[in-house]
C-alpha positions in Angstrom: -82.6 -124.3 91.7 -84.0 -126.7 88.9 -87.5 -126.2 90.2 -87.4 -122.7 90.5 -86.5 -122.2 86.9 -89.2 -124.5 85.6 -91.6 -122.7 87.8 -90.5 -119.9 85.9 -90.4 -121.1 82.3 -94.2 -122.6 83.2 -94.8 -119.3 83.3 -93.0 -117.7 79.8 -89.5 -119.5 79.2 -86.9 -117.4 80.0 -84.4 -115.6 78.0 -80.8 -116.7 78.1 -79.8 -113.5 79.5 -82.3 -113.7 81.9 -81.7 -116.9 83.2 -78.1 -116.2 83.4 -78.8 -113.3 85.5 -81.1 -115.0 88.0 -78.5 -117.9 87.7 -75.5 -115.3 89.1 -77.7 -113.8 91.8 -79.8 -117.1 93.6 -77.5 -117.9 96.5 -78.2 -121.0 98.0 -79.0 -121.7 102.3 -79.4 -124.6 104.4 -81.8 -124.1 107.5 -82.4 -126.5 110.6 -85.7 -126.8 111.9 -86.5 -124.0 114.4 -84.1 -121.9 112.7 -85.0 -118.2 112.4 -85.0 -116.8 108.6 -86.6 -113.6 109.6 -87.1 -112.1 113.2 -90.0 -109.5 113.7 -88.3 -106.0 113.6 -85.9 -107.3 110.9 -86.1 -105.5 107.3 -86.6 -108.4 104.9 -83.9 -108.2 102.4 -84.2 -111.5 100.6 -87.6 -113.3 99.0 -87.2 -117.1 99.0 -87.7 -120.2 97.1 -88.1 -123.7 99.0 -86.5 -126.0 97.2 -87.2 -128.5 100.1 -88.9 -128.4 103.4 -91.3 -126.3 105.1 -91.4 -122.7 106.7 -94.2 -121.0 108.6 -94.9 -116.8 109.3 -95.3 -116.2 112.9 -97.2 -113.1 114.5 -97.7 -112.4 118.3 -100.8 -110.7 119.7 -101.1 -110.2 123.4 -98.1 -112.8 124.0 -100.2 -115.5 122.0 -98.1 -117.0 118.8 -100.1 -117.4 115.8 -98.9 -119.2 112.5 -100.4 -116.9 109.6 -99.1 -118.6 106.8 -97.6 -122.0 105.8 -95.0 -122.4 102.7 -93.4 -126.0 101.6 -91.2 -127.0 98.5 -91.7 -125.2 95.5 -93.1 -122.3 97.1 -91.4 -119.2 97.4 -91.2 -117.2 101.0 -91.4 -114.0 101.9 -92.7 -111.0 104.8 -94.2 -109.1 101.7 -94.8 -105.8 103.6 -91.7 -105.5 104.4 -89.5 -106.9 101.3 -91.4 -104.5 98.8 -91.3 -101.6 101.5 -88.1 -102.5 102.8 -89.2 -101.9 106.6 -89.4 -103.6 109.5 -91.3 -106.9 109.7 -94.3 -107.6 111.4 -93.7 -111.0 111.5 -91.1 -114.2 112.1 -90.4 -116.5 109.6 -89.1 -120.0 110.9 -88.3 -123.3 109.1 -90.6 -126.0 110.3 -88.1 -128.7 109.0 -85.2 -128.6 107.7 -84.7 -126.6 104.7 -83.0 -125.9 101.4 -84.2 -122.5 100.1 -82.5 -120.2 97.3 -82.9 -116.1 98.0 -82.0 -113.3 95.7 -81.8 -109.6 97.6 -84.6 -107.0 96.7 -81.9 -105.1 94.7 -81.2 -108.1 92.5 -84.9 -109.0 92.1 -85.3 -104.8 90.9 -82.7 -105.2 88.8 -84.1 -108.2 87.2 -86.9 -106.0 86.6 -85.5 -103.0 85.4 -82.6 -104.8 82.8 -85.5 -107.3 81.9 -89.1 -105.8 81.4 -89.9 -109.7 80.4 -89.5 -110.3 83.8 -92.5 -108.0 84.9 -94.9 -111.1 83.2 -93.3 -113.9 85.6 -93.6 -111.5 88.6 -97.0 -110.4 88.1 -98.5 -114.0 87.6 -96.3 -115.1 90.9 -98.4 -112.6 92.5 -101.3 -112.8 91.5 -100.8 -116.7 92.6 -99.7 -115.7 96.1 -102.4 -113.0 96.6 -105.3 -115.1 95.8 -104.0 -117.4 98.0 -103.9 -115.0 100.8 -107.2 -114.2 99.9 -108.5 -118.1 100.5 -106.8 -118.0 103.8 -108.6 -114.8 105.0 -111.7 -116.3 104.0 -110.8 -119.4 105.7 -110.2 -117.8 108.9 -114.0 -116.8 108.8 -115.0 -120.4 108.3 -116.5 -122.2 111.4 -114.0 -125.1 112.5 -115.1 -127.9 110.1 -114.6 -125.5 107.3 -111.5 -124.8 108.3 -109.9 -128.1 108.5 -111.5 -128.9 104.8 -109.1 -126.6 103.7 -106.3 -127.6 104.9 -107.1 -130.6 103.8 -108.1 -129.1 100.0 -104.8 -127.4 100.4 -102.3 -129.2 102.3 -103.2 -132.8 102.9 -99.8 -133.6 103.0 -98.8 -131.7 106.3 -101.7 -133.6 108.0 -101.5 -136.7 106.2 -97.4 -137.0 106.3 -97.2 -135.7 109.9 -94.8 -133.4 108.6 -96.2 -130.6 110.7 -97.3 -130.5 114.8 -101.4 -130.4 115.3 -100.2 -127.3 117.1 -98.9 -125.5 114.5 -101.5 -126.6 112.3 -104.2 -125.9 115.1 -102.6 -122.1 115.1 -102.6 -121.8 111.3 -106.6 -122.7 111.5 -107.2 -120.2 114.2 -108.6 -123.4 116.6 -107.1 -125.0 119.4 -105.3 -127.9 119.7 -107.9 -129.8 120.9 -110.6 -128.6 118.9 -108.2 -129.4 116.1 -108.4 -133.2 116.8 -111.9 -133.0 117.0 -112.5 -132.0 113.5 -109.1 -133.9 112.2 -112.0 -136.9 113.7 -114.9 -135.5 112.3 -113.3 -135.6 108.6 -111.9 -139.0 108.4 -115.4 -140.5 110.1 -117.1 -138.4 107.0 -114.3 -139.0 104.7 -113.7 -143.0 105.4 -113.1 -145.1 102.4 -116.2 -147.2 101.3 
Protein backbone atom coordinates (compact mmCIF):
# COMPACT_ATOMS: atom_id res chain seq x y z
CA UNK A 1 0.00 0.00 0.00
CA UNK A 2 3.33 2.10 0.42
CA UNK A 3 3.36 2.72 -3.37
CA UNK A 4 0.03 3.68 -3.76
CA UNK A 5 0.32 6.41 -1.17
CA UNK A 6 3.47 7.84 -2.68
CA UNK A 7 1.75 7.73 -6.00
CA UNK A 8 -0.52 9.90 -4.37
CA UNK A 9 1.58 12.34 -2.42
CA UNK A 10 3.59 12.72 -6.00
CA UNK A 11 0.66 14.12 -6.84
CA UNK A 12 -0.26 16.78 -3.72
CA UNK A 13 0.65 15.12 -0.23
CA UNK A 14 -2.11 14.07 1.53
CA UNK A 15 -3.86 15.28 4.43
CA UNK A 16 -3.82 13.23 7.65
CA UNK A 17 -7.35 12.81 7.54
CA UNK A 18 -7.19 11.83 4.18
CA UNK A 19 -4.81 9.33 4.35
CA UNK A 20 -6.35 7.82 7.28
CA UNK A 21 -9.51 7.46 5.36
CA UNK A 22 -7.98 5.79 2.36
CA UNK A 23 -5.93 3.92 5.00
CA UNK A 24 -9.42 2.39 6.62
CA UNK A 25 -11.03 1.65 3.29
CA UNK A 26 -7.97 -0.10 0.90
CA UNK A 27 -8.61 -3.83 1.47
CA UNK A 28 -5.92 -5.91 0.36
CA UNK A 29 -6.32 -9.29 -2.33
CA UNK A 30 -4.08 -11.88 -3.51
CA UNK A 31 -4.75 -13.20 -7.18
CA UNK A 32 -3.25 -16.41 -9.03
CA UNK A 33 -2.49 -16.12 -12.49
CA UNK A 34 -5.59 -16.82 -14.68
CA UNK A 35 -7.70 -15.69 -11.88
CA UNK A 36 -10.79 -13.79 -12.88
CA UNK A 37 -11.07 -10.13 -11.11
CA UNK A 38 -13.89 -9.08 -13.28
CA UNK A 39 -16.13 -11.31 -15.64
CA UNK A 40 -18.01 -9.49 -18.53
CA UNK A 41 -21.60 -8.87 -17.37
CA UNK A 42 -20.27 -8.15 -13.78
CA UNK A 43 -20.92 -4.46 -12.33
CA UNK A 44 -17.41 -3.33 -11.40
CA UNK A 45 -17.64 -2.37 -7.82
CA UNK A 46 -13.98 -2.01 -6.89
CA UNK A 47 -11.02 0.24 -8.88
CA UNK A 48 -7.62 -1.34 -8.17
CA UNK A 49 -4.05 -0.71 -7.48
CA UNK A 50 -1.20 -3.39 -8.49
CA UNK A 51 1.00 -3.39 -5.98
CA UNK A 52 2.72 -6.44 -7.75
CA UNK A 53 2.10 -8.38 -10.88
CA UNK A 54 0.29 -7.96 -13.97
CA UNK A 55 -3.44 -7.93 -15.18
CA UNK A 56 -4.91 -7.63 -18.66
CA UNK A 57 -8.74 -6.39 -20.06
CA UNK A 58 -10.22 -8.92 -22.16
CA UNK A 59 -13.10 -8.35 -24.89
CA UNK A 60 -14.60 -10.94 -27.26
CA UNK A 61 -15.84 -10.08 -30.80
CA UNK A 62 -17.25 -12.82 -32.93
CA UNK A 63 -15.72 -15.63 -30.37
CA UNK A 64 -12.20 -14.02 -30.94
CA UNK A 65 -10.42 -12.87 -27.43
CA UNK A 66 -8.68 -9.69 -27.64
CA UNK A 67 -6.45 -8.13 -24.82
CA UNK A 68 -7.43 -4.24 -24.91
CA UNK A 69 -5.40 -3.18 -22.23
CA UNK A 70 -2.29 -4.25 -20.14
CA UNK A 71 -1.78 -2.93 -16.38
CA UNK A 72 1.48 -3.98 -14.07
CA UNK A 73 2.73 -2.75 -10.61
CA UNK A 74 2.06 0.54 -9.66
CA UNK A 75 -0.81 0.89 -11.91
CA UNK A 76 -4.14 1.08 -10.91
CA UNK A 77 -7.04 -1.28 -12.70
CA UNK A 78 -10.25 -0.80 -13.60
CA UNK A 79 -13.45 -1.54 -16.33
CA UNK A 80 -13.99 2.41 -16.31
CA UNK A 81 -17.48 2.29 -18.01
CA UNK A 82 -18.73 0.35 -15.75
CA UNK A 83 -17.05 1.46 -12.23
CA UNK A 84 -18.14 5.17 -12.86
CA UNK A 85 -21.59 3.98 -14.34
CA UNK A 86 -21.96 1.19 -12.16
CA UNK A 87 -23.30 -1.19 -15.05
CA UNK A 88 -22.44 -4.19 -16.45
CA UNK A 89 -18.94 -4.73 -17.98
CA UNK A 90 -18.09 -5.03 -21.36
CA UNK A 91 -15.03 -6.64 -20.61
CA UNK A 92 -12.97 -9.40 -18.32
CA UNK A 93 -10.31 -8.48 -16.30
CA UNK A 94 -7.68 -11.41 -15.56
CA UNK A 95 -4.38 -11.47 -13.63
CA UNK A 96 -1.61 -12.35 -16.02
CA UNK A 97 0.66 -13.40 -12.91
CA UNK A 98 0.20 -13.59 -9.84
CA UNK A 99 -0.96 -10.57 -8.09
CA UNK A 100 -1.09 -8.35 -4.97
CA UNK A 101 -3.65 -5.55 -5.71
CA UNK A 102 -5.40 -3.13 -3.09
CA UNK A 103 -9.28 -2.00 -4.08
CA UNK A 104 -11.51 0.47 -2.41
CA UNK A 105 -15.47 0.13 -3.51
CA UNK A 106 -17.01 3.05 -5.71
CA UNK A 107 -18.90 4.18 -2.54
CA UNK A 108 -15.65 4.68 -0.55
CA UNK A 109 -13.74 6.23 -3.52
CA UNK A 110 -17.25 8.96 -3.62
CA UNK A 111 -16.95 9.47 -0.31
CA UNK A 112 -13.32 10.27 -0.46
CA UNK A 113 -14.58 12.75 -2.80
CA UNK A 114 -17.33 14.23 -1.18
CA UNK A 115 -15.68 14.44 2.71
CA UNK A 116 -12.42 15.54 0.86
CA UNK A 117 -12.76 18.02 -2.11
CA UNK A 118 -8.61 17.78 -1.95
CA UNK A 119 -9.09 14.58 -3.27
CA UNK A 120 -10.78 15.89 -6.58
CA UNK A 121 -6.83 17.22 -7.59
CA UNK A 122 -5.36 13.47 -7.14
CA UNK A 123 -8.34 12.04 -9.07
CA UNK A 124 -8.36 14.31 -11.89
CA UNK A 125 -4.43 14.10 -12.57
CA UNK A 126 -4.96 9.97 -12.24
CA UNK A 127 -7.18 10.51 -15.03
CA UNK A 128 -5.95 12.49 -17.03
CA UNK A 129 -2.73 10.01 -16.81
CA UNK A 130 -4.99 7.01 -17.66
CA UNK A 131 -6.92 8.78 -20.55
CA UNK A 132 -4.05 9.92 -22.40
CA UNK A 133 -2.83 6.65 -22.24
CA UNK A 134 -5.84 5.20 -23.71
CA UNK A 135 -5.51 7.70 -26.22
CA UNK A 136 -1.78 6.35 -27.27
CA UNK A 137 -3.20 2.96 -27.45
CA UNK A 138 -6.00 3.83 -29.85
CA UNK A 139 -3.61 5.46 -31.95
CA UNK A 140 -1.36 2.63 -31.76
CA UNK A 141 -3.91 0.27 -32.93
CA UNK A 142 -3.86 2.37 -36.29
CA UNK A 143 -0.11 1.86 -36.60
CA UNK A 144 1.06 -0.68 -39.23
CA UNK A 145 2.87 -3.68 -37.41
CA UNK A 146 6.34 -2.27 -36.95
CA UNK A 147 4.80 0.71 -35.34
CA UNK A 148 3.04 -1.18 -33.20
CA UNK A 149 5.73 -3.26 -31.64
CA UNK A 150 7.80 0.20 -31.10
CA UNK A 151 5.44 0.85 -28.66
CA UNK A 152 5.35 -1.66 -26.74
CA UNK A 153 8.66 -1.49 -26.65
CA UNK A 154 8.54 2.57 -25.72
CA UNK A 155 6.04 1.43 -23.22
CA UNK A 156 6.48 -1.89 -21.92
CA UNK A 157 9.93 -3.26 -22.66
CA UNK A 158 9.76 -5.09 -19.68
CA UNK A 159 6.86 -7.59 -20.57
CA UNK A 160 8.85 -8.43 -23.82
CA UNK A 161 12.19 -8.19 -22.49
CA UNK A 162 11.44 -10.17 -18.94
CA UNK A 163 9.14 -12.70 -20.66
CA UNK A 164 6.80 -11.82 -18.13
CA UNK A 165 3.96 -11.95 -20.62
CA UNK A 166 3.00 -14.80 -23.59
CA UNK A 167 3.85 -13.41 -27.42
CA UNK A 168 0.11 -14.30 -27.62
CA UNK A 169 -1.12 -12.03 -25.33
CA UNK A 170 1.10 -9.51 -26.32
CA UNK A 171 0.41 -10.37 -30.16
CA UNK A 172 -3.50 -9.74 -29.12
CA UNK A 173 -2.75 -6.49 -27.26
CA UNK A 174 -1.04 -5.26 -30.69
CA UNK A 175 -3.90 -6.24 -32.74
CA UNK A 176 -1.21 -8.77 -34.87
CA UNK A 177 -0.85 -12.34 -34.85
CA UNK A 178 1.27 -14.45 -33.17
CA UNK A 179 3.30 -14.97 -35.87
CA UNK A 180 3.46 -11.69 -37.32
CA UNK A 181 4.42 -10.73 -33.79
CA UNK A 182 7.80 -12.60 -34.02
CA UNK A 183 8.36 -11.11 -37.14
CA UNK A 184 8.53 -7.66 -35.99
CA UNK A 185 9.87 -8.78 -32.25
CA UNK A 186 12.94 -9.87 -35.27
CA UNK A 187 12.71 -6.89 -37.21
CA UNK A 188 13.41 -4.60 -33.99
CA UNK A 189 16.27 -6.27 -32.35
CA UNK A 190 18.08 -6.70 -36.13
CA UNK A 191 17.44 -2.60 -36.25
CA UNK A 192 17.93 -2.17 -32.61
CA UNK A 193 21.29 -4.43 -32.13
CA UNK A 194 23.93 -3.06 -29.89
CA UNK A 195 26.93 -1.50 -31.81
Amino acid sequence: MDQLFLKFDSIKKLSPALRAYLQSCLKRKEVKKGEIILREGQVAKYIYFIEKGIVRSIRYKNDVEKTVWIMRKNDLCVSVRSFFSQKPAIETVEAVQDCVLFYISFDELEKAYDDYPEFDRHGRKLLTYYYQLSEERNDMRDQPAYDKFVFLMTYYPDLVSDRKVSNKLLASYLSISKEHFSVQKGLYAKRNKKK
